[in-house]
Phi, psi and omega in degrees: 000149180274109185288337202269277172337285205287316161331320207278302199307313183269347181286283192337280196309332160315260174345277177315330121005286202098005214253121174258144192241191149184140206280123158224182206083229144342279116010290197268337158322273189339286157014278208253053158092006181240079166329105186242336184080116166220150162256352151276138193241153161235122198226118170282154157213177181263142173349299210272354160274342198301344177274001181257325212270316176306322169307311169303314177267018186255002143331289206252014164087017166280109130273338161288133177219131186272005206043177192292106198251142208243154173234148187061016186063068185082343191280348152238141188194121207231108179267115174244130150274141176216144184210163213226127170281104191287013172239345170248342175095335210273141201263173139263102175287172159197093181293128170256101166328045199303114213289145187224183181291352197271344188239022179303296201284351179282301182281333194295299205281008160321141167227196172261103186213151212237137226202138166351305168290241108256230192265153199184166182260137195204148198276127200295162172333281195280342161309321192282338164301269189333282180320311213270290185325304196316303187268321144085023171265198185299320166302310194269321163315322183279338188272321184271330156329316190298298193314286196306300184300003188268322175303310235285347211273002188266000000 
């Protein structure tokens, strides 16, 4: 599967919604210049959209749903879709940030910026520190060093 193809397909389908997101993980590393390579979309939304946003993306063949899993004693909670390309096998996650207060202000600092895929909404540099601190692995130290010089440079 075209990881780059099915972003656009779900951002479109956001957007056309009505439904607001913002692209953090991987993805949005990419936004601002540091290719690190997913295999995956990471999307925040807020809780109470989340039964339009399954609807919508059971649209777009995420049928599988894994249901909502909690991290940090609740401070973080990520509902993952998934759907199997039925001519390659090959699968798609697509994890939903669900924004709680711990993870609020990471979402407050969305912006609108316009990207390859074309414009979207996507969690700013220090909103994406903020996320990346929660879970603090090796991998998220090395994105937030990256991170903080792209603020410094804004």
């Amino acid at each position: 599967m075209d990881l780059l193809a099915e972003f656009r397909e779900i951002v479109d389908s956001m957007e056309r919604e009505g439904i607001d997101y913002s692209l953090c993980g991987g993805l949005a590393m990419d936004v601002y210049a540091m290719r690190r390579g997913t295999l995956d979309v990471d999307l925040m939304i807020e809780a109470d959209s989340l039964p339009r946003v399954k609807q919508v993306m059971e649209g777009l063949g995420f049928l599988l749903s894994g249901g909502t899993m909690e991290f940090q004693r609740g401070d973080v909670r990520i509902h993952r879709l998934s759907k199997v390309d039925a001519h390659s096998g090959e699968a798609m996650v697509l994890d939903l940030l669900l924004v709680t207060p711990k993870t609020r202000q990471a979402w407050e600092s969305r912006r609108r910026i316009e990207w390859e895929a074309g414009v979207l909404n996507v969690v700013s540099p220090e909103g994406l520190i903020a996320l990346k601190r929660l879970r603090n692995s090796g991998k998220d130290q090395d994105d937030i060093e990256y991170l903080r010089s792209v603020s410094d440079e804004d």
